[in-house]
TORKOL-4160 file (C-alpha; in steps of 0.2 Angstrom, whole numbers, padded with zeros to 4 digits, m for minus):
388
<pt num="1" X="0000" Y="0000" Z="0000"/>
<pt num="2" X="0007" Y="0017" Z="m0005"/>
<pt num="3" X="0008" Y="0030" Z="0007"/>
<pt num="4" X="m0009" Y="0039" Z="0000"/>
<pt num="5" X="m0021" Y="0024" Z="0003"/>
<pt num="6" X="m0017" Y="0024" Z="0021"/>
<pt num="7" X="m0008" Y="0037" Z="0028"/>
<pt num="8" X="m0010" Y="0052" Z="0015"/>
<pt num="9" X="m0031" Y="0052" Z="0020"/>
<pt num="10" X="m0020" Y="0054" Z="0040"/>
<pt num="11" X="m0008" Y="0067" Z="0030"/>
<pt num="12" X="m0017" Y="0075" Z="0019"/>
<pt num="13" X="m0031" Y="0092" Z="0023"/>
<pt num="14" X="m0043" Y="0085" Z="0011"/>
<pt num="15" X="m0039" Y="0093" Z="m0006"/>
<pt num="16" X="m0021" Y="0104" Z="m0002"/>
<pt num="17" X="m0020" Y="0115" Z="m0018"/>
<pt num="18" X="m0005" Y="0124" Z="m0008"/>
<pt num="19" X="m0008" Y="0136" Z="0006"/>
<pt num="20" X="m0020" Y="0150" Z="0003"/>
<pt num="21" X="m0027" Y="0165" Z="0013"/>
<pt num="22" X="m0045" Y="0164" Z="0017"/>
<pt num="23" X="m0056" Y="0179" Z="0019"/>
<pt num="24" X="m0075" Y="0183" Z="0020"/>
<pt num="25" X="m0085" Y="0188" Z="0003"/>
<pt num="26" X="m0093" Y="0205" Z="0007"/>
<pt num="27" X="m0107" Y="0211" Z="m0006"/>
<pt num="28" X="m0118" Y="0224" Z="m0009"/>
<pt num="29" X="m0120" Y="0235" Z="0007"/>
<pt num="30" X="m0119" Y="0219" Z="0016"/>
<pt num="31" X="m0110" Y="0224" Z="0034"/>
<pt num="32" X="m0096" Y="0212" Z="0040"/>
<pt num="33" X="m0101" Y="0201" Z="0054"/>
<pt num="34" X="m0088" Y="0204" Z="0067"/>
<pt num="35" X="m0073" Y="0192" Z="0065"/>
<pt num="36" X="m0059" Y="0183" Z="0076"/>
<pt num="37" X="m0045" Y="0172" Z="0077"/>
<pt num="38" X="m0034" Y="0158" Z="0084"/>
<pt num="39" X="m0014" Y="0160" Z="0088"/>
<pt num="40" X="m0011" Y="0140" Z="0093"/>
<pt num="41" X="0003" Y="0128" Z="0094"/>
<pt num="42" X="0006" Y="0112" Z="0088"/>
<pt num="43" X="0016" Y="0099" Z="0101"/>
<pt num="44" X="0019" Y="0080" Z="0099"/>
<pt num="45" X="0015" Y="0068" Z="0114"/>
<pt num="46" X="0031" Y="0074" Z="0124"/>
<pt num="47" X="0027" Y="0093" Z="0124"/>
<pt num="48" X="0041" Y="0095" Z="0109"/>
<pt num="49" X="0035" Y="0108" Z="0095"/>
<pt num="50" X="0032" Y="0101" Z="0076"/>
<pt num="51" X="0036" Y="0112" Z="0062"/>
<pt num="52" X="0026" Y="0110" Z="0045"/>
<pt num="53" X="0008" Y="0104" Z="0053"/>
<pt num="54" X="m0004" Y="0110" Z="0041"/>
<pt num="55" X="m0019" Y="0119" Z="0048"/>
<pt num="56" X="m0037" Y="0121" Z="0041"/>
<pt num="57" X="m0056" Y="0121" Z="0041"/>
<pt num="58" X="m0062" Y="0103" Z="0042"/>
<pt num="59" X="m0066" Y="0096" Z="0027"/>
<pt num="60" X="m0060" Y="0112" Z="0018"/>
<pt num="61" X="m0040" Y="0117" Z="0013"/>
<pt num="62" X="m0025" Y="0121" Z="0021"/>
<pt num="63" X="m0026" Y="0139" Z="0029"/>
<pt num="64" X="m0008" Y="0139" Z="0039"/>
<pt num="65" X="0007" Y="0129" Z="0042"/>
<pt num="66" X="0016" Y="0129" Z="0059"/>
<pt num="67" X="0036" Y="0136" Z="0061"/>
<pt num="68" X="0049" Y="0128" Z="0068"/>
<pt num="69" X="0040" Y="0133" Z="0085"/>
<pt num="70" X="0027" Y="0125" Z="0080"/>
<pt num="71" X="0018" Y="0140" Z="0080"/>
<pt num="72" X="0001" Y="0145" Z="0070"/>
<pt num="73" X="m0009" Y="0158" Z="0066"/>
<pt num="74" X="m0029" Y="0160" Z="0058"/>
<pt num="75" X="m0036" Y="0175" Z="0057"/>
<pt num="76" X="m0054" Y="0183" Z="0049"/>
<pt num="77" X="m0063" Y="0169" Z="0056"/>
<pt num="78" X="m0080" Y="0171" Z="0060"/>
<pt num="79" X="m0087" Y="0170" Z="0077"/>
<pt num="80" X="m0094" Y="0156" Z="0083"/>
<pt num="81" X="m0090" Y="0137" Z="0083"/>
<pt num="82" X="m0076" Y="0132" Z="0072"/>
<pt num="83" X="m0070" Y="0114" Z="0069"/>
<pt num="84" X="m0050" Y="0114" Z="0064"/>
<pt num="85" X="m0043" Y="0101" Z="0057"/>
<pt num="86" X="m0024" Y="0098" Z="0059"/>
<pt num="87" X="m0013" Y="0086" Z="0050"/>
<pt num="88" X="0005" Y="0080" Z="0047"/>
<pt num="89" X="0013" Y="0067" Z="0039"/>
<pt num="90" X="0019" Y="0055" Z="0052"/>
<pt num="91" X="0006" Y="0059" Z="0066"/>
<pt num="92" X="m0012" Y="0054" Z="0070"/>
<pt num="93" X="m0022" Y="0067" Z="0063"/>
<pt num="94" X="m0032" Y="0080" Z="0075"/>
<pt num="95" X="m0048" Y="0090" Z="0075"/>
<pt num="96" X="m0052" Y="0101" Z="0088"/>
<pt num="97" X="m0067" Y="0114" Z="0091"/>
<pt num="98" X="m0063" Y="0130" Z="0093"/>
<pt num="99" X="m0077" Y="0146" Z="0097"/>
<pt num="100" X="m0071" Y="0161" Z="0090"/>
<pt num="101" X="m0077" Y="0176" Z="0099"/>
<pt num="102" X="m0074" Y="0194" Z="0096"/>
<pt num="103" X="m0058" Y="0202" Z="0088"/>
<pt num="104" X="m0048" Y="0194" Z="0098"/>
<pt num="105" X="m0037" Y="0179" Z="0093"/>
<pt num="106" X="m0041" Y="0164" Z="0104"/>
<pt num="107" X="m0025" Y="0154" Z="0114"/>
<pt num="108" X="m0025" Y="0135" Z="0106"/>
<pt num="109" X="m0013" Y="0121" Z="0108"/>
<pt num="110" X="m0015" Y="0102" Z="0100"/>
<pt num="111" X="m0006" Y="0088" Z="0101"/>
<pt num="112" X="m0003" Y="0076" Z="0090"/>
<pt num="113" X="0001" Y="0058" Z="0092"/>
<pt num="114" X="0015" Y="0052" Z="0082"/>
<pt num="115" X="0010" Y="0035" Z="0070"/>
<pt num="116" X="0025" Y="0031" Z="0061"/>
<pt num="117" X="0040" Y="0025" Z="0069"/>
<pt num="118" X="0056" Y="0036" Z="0063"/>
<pt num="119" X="0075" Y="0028" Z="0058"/>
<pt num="120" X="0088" Y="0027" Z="0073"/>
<pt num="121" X="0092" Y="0041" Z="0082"/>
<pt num="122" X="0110" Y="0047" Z="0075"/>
<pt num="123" X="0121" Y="0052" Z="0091"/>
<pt num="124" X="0133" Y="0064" Z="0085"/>
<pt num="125" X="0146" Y="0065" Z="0101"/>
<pt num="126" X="0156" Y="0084" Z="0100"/>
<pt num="127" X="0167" Y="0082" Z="0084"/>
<pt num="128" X="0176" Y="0067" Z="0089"/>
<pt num="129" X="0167" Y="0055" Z="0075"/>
<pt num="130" X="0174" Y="0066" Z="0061"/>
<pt num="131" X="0185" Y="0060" Z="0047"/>
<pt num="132" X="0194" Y="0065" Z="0030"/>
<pt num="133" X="0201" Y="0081" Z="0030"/>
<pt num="134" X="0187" Y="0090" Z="0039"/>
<pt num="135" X="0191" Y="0084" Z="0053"/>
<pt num="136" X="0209" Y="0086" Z="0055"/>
<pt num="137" X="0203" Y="0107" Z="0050"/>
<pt num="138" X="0191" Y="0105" Z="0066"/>
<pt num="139" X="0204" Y="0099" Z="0075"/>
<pt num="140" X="0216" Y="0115" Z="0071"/>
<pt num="141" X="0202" Y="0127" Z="0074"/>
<pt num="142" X="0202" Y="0121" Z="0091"/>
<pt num="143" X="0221" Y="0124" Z="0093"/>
<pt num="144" X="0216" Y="0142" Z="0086"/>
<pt num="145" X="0232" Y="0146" Z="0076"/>
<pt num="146" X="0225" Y="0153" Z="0063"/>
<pt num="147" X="0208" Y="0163" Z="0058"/>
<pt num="148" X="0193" Y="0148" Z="0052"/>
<pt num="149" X="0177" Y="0150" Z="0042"/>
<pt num="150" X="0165" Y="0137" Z="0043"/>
<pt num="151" X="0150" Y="0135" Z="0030"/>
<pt num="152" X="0140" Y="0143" Z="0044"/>
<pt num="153" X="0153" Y="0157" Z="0046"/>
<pt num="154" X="0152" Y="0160" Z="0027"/>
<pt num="155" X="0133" Y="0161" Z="0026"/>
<pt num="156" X="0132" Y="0173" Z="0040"/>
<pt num="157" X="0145" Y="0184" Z="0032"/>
<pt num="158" X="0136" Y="0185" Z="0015"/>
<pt num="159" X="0151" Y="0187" Z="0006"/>
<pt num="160" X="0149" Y="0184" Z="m0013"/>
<pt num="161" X="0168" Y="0184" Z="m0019"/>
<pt num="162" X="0181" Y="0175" Z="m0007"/>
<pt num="163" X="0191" Y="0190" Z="m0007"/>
<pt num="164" X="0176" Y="0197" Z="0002"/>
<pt num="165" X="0178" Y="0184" Z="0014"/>
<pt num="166" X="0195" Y="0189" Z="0015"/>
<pt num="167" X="0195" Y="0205" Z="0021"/>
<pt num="168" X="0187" Y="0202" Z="0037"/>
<pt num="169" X="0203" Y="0194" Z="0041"/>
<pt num="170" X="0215" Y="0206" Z="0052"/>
<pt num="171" X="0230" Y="0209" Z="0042"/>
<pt num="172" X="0224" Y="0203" Z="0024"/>
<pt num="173" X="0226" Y="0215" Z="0014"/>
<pt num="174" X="0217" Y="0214" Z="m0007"/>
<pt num="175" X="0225" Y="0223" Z="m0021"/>
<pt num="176" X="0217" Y="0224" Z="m0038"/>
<pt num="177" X="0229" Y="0224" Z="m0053"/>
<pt num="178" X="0225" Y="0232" Z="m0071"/>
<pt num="179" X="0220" Y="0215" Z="m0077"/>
<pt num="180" X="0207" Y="0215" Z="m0064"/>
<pt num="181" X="0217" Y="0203" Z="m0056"/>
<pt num="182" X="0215" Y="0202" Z="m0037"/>
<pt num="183" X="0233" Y="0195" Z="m0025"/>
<pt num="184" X="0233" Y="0195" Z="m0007"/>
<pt num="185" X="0245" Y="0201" Z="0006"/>
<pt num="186" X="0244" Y="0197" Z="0025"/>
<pt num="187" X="0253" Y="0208" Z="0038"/>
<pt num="188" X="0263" Y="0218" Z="0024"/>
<pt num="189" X="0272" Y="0205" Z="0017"/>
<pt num="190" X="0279" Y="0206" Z="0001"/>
<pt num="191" X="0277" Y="0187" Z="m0003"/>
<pt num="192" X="0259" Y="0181" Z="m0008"/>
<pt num="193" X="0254" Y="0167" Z="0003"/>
<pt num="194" X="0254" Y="0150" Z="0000"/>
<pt num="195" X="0236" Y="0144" Z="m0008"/>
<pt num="196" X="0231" Y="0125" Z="m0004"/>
<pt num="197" X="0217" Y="0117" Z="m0011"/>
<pt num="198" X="0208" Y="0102" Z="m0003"/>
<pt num="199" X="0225" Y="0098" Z="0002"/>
<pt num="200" X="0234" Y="0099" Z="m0012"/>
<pt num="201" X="0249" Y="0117" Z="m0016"/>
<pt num="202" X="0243" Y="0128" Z="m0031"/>
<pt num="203" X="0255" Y="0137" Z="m0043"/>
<pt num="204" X="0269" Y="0148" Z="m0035"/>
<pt num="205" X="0260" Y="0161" Z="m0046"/>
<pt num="206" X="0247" Y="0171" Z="m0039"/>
<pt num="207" X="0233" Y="0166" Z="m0039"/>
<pt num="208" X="0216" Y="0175" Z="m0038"/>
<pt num="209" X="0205" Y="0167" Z="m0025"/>
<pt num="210" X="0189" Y="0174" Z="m0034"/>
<pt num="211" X="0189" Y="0159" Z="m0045"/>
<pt num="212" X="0182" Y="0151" Z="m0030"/>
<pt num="213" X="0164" Y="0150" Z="m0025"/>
<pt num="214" X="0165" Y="0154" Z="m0006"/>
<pt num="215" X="0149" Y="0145" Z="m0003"/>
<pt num="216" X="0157" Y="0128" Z="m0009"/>
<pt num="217" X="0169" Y="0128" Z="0004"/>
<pt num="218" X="0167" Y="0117" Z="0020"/>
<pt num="219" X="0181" Y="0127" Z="0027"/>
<pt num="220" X="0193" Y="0140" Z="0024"/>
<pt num="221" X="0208" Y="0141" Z="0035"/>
<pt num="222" X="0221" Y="0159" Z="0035"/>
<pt num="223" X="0241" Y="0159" Z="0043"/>
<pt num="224" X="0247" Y="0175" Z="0045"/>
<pt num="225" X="0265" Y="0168" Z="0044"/>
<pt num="226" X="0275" Y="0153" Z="0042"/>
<pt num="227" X="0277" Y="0153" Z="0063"/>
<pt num="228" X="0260" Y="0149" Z="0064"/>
<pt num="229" X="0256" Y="0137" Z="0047"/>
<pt num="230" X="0254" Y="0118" Z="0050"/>
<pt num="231" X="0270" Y="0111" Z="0048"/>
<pt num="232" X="0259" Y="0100" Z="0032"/>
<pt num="233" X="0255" Y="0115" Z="0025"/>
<pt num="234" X="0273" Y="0125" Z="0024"/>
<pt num="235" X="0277" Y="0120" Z="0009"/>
<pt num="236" X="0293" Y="0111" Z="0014"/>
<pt num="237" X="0306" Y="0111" Z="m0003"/>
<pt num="238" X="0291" Y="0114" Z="m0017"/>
<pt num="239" X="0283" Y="0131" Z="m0010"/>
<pt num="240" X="0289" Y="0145" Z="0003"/>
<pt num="241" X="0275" Y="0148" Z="0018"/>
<pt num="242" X="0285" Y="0164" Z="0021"/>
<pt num="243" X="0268" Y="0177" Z="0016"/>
<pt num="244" X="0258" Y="0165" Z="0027"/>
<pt num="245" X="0245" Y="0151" Z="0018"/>
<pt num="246" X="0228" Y="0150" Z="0014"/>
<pt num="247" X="0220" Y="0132" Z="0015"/>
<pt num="248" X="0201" Y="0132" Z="0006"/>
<pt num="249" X="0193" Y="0113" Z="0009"/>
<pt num="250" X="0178" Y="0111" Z="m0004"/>
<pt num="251" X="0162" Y="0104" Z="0001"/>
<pt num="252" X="0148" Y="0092" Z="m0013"/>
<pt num="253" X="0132" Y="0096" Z="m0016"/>
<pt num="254" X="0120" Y="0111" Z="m0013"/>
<pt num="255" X="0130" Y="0128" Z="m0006"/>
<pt num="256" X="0116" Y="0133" Z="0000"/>
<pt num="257" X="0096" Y="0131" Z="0002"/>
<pt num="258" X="0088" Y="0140" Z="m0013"/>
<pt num="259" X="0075" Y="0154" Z="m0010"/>
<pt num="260" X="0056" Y="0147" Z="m0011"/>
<pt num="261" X="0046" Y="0158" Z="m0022"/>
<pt num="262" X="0029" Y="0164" Z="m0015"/>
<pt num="263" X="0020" Y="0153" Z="m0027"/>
<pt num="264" X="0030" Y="0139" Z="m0024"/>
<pt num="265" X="0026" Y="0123" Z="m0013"/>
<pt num="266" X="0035" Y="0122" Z="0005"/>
<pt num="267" X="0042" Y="0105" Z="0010"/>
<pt num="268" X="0026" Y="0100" Z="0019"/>
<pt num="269" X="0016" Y="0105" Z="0004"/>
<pt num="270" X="0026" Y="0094" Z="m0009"/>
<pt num="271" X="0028" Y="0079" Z="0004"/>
<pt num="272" X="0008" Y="0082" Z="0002"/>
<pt num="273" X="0008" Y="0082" Z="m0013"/>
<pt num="274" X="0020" Y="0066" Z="m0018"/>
<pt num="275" X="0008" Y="0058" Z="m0005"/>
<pt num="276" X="m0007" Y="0062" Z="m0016"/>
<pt num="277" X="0000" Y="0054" Z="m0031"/>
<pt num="278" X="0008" Y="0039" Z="m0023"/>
<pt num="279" X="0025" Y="0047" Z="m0028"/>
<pt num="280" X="0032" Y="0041" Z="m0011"/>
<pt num="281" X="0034" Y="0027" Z="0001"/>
<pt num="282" X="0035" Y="0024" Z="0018"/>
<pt num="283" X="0048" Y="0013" Z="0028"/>
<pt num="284" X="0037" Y="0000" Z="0032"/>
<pt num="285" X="0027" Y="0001" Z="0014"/>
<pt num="286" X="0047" Y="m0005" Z="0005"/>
<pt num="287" X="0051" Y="m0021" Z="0003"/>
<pt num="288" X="0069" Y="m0013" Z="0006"/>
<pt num="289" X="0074" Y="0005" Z="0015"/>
<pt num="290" X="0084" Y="0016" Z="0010"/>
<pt num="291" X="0103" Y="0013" Z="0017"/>
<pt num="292" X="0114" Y="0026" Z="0019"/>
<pt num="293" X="0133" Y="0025" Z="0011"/>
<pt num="294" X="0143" Y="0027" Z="0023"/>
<pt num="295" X="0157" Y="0040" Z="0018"/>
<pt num="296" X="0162" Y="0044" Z="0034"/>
<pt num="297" X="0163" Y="0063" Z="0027"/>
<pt num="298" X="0144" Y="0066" Z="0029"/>
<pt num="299" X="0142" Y="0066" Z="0048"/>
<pt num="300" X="0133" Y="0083" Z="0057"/>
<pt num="301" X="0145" Y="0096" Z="0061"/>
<pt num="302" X="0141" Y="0100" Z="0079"/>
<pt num="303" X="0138" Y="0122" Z="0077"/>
<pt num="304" X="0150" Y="0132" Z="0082"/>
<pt num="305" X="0141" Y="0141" Z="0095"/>
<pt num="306" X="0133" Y="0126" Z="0104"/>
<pt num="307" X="0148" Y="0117" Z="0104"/>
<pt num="308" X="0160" Y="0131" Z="0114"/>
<pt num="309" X="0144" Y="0133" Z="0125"/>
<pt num="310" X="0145" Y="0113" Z="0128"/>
<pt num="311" X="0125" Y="0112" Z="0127"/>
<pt num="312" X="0117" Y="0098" Z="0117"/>
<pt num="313" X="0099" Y="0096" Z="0110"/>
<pt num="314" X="0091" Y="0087" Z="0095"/>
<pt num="315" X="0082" Y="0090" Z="0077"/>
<pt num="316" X="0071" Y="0078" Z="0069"/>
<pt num="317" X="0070" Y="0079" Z="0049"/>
<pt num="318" X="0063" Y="0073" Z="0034"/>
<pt num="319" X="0064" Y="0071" Z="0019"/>
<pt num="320" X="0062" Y="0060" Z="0001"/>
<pt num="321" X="0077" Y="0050" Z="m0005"/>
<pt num="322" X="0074" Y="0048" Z="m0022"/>
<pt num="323" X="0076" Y="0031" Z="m0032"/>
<pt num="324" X="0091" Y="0035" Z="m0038"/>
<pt num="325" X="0098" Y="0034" Z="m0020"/>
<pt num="326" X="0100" Y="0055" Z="m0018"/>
<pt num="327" X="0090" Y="0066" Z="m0007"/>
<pt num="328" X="0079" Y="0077" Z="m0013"/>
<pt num="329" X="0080" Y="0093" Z="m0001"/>
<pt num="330" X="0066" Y="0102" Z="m0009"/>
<pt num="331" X="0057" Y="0089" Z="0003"/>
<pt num="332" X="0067" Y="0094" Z="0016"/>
<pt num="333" X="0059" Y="0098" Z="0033"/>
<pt num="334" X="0060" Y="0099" Z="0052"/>
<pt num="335" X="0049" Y="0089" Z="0061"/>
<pt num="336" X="0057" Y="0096" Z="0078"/>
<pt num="337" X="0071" Y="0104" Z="0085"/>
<pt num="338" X="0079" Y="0111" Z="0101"/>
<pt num="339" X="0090" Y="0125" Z="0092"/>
<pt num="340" X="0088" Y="0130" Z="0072"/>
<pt num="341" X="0107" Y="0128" Z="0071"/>
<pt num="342" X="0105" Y="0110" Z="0073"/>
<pt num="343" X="0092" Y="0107" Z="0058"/>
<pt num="344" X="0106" Y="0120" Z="0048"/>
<pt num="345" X="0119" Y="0107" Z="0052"/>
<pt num="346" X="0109" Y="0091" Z="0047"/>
<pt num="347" X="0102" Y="0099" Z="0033"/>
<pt num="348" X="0122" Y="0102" Z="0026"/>
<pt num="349" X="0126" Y="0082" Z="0031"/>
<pt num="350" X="0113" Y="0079" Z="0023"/>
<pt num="351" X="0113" Y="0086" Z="0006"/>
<pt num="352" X="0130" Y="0079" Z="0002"/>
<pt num="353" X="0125" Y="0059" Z="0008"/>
<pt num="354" X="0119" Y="0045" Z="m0003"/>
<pt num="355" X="0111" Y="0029" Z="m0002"/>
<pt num="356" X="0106" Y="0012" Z="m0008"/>
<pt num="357" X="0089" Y="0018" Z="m0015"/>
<pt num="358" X="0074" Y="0008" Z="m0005"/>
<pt num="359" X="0066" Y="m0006" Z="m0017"/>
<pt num="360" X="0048" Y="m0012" Z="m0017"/>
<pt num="361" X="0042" Y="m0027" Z="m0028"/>
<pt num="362" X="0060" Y="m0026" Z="m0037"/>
<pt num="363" X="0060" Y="m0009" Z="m0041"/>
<pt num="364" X="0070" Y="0007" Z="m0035"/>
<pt num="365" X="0056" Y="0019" Z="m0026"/>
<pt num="366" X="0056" Y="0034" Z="m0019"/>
<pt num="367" X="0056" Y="0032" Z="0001"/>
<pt num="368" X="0050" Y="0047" Z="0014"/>
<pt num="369" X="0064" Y="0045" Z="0027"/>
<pt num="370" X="0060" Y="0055" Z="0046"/>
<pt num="371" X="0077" Y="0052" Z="0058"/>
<pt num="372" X="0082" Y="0060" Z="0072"/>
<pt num="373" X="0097" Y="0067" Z="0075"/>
<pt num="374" X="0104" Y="0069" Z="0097"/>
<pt num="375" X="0120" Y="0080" Z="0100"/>
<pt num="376" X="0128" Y="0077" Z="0114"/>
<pt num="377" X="0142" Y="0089" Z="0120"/>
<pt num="378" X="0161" Y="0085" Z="0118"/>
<pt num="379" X="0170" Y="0082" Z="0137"/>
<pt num="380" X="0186" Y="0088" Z="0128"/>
<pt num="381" X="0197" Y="0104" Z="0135"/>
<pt num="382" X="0188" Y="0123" Z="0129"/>
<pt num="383" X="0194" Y="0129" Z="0112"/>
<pt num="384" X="0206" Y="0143" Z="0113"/>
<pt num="385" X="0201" Y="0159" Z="0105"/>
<pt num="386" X="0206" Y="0164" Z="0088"/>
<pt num="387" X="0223" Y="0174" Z="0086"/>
<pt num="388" X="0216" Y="0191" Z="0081"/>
C-alpha cells in the first residue's frame, strides 16, 4: 500500500492545492459580521514543538502551516464554533473545536500523536566521529592558530567573492591589478601566501582566490606567517609559507538552500503532494529501506556556537530519497528541534549523503525518510580563542 491509501487520508487536509489565505465575501451594502482568530501551537506527545503541521477548516484546505516553533496563526474567522482540522505526515491526525469570539485571537494548543516509527536516532558526540580532511581542520580550529570559516561562518557573512571573505581577516590585505586581477598580502608581506586546495599546493604564481565560489567551501583556514602554518602546509622544498598560507577545503552538493518563491510549494506542501499521487513510500510500505553510504565525510558538524557553550539538543528531519539513492532537499523539513542551528547542520550532512535507494516489488522507489538526529556535548578541554 502506498503511502496515499493509508496514511496520505491521515496526512493530507482534504484537497491541499497549496496554502492560501481565506477571507470573507462581502457584497452589496452587506455589513461584515464581526470576526476573530486563533494564535495556537502544535506539540507532539512529549510537549516538543512540530514544524510543517498543516492547519485548516475541516473538510476544507490548508489555511496555515506551523514554524519551527510550532507556531500558527488564523485570522478573519467568523465568530462562533469552528471545527479545525490539523494534519502531518507521520502523526495521527487531529480535529479540535474551537469558538471564536470577538476580535480577539483565541490561545489553542494540540497535540498530536505520532503514528510512524522514525529511523535510529543518530548520536553525534562533539566532533570526535569526524573524518577526512574536515576533521583534521576542526581539529586546528580548536588549537586556534589561525583565523577559520565554517559554512556557517560564510553564510552569515554574506560574502559573494572569497576576497570578500577575506577581508574580514586582520591583516589581509586585497589589491586589484589592471588586469582585474586580485593578489593578497597578510601583515605587509611582500610574498603572496601559499594557496592549498583540498589539500593539495597551487602554482607559486598568484593566484586569484575569486575563481572560487565561497559557498562551496566546508572550510577556509588563513596563517598570518610561516610561525603559525601547520607544519603540512609550509610547503617544505616545493613552495615557501613565508607570506603565510591560505588552506580552502571544498564541500559536494548544494552551497546553500535555494530561496522558495511565494507561489512555490513548501516541503510540507510537496511531501503532500507526492503523498497524493503515490510518488512516495513509507519505511514499512518498502520491501527494502533506503541505506545510507557510509562516507564517513557526511556526519553533522556540531555548530560552532553550541559546541563552545557545551549544550546539546536534538532536530528531527525529513525528507524523500529519491530512487536514484539521492535526497531530494526540496522535501526537506524539520519535524522538531531544540535549536535552528541544529536542523542548519543536518540539513548540510545531509545534502551531500547518498544511499542504496529503497526497493519495493524489485523496483528502485522513492522512500520518505523521518530520523532524528541527538547532540551530545564534547567532554574535551575549551577551544582557545582565535589569534586576532
Amino acid at each position: 500500500m502506498a503511502l496515499g491509501t493509508g496514511v496520505r487520508r491521515q496526512a493530507a487536509l482534504g484537497m491541499i492545492a497549496g496554502i492560501v489565505t481565506w477571507m470573507p465575501q462581502i457584497t452589496g451594502a452587506q455589513a461584515p459580521a464581526a470576526r476573530g482568530g486563533v494564535e495556537g501551537r502544535v506539540r507532539d506527545g512529549l510537549g516538543r514543538d512540530i514544524a510543517g503541521a498543516l492547519v485548516g477548516i475541516d473538510g476544507g484546505v490548508a489555511l496555515a502551516e506551523t514554524d519551527r516553533e510550532g507556531a500558527f496563526r488564523l485570522v478573519s474567522l467568523a465568530n462562533g464554533t469552528v471545527r479545525l482540522a490539523v494534519r502531518r505526515i507521520g502523526f495521527e491526525p487531529e480535529t479540535v473545536s474551537v469558538r471564536i469570539q470577538g476580535p480577539e485571537r483565541t490561545p489553542l494548543e494540540i497535540r498530536l500523536r505520532r503514528i510512524s516509527i522514525p529511523l535510529a536516532t543518530v548520536v553525534v558526540r562533539g566532533r570526535r566521529d569526524l573524518r577526512g580532511p574536515i576533521a583534521g581542520f576542526y581539529e586546528r580550529k580548536d588549537a586556534a592558530q589561525g583565523r577559520f570559516f565554517t559554512p556557517a561562518d560564510i553564510e552569515r557573512s554574506g560574502a559573494r567573492r572569497t576576497s570578500d571573505l577575506l577581508r574580514s581577516v586582520p591583516g589581509v590585505n586585497i589589491e586589484t591589478l589592471r588586469t582585474g586581477q586580485r593578489i593578497i598580502r597578510i601583515r605587509g608581506s611582500r610574498t603572496a601566501p601559499l594557496i592549498w586546495l583540498d589539500g593539495i599546493p597551487m602554482s607559486a604564481a598568484e593566484v586569484d582566490v575569486d575563481n572560487f565560489d565561497p559557498r562551496t567551501f566546508a572550510g577556509v583556514e588563513v596563517y598570518s606567517g610561516s610561525a603559525t602554518v601547520p607544519i603540512q602546509y609550509t610547503g617544505g622544498r616545493t613552495a615557501s609559507s613565508i607570506g603565510g598560507a591560505i588552506l580552502f577545503w571544498t564541500k559536494e552538493g548544494t552551497p546553500r538552500p535555494r530561496t522558495r518563491r511565494r507561489d512555490e510549494a513548501t516541503a510540507a506542501e510537496l511531501l503532500a503532494q507526492l503523498a497524493d499521487r503515490d510518488e512516495v513510500f513509507t519505511r514499512e510500505e518498502v520491501d527494502l529501506p533506503v541505506v545510507l553510504i557510509d562516507d564517513g565525510v557526511s556526519a553533522p558538524i556540531y555548530p560552532d556556537s553550541l559546541y563552545a557553550a557545551r549544550l546539546g539538543g536534538g532536530v528531527e528531519v525529513e525528507f524523500v530519497v529519491d530512487e536514484k539513492g539521492l535526497p531530494r532537499m526540496d522535501t526537506f523539513g524539520v519535524v522538531s528541534s531544540t535549536h535552528h542551528s541544529l536542523a542548519d547542520a543536518v540539513r548540510r550532512a545531509v545534502e551531500v549523503r547518498r544511499y542504496v535507494p529503497a526497493m519495493r516489488r524489485g523496483v528502485a522507489v522513492a522512500q520518505l525518510v523521518q530520523q532524528p538526529f541527538e547532540f551530545v556535548p564534547d567532554p574535551s578541554p575549551e577551544p582557545r580563542k582565535p589569534e586576532n
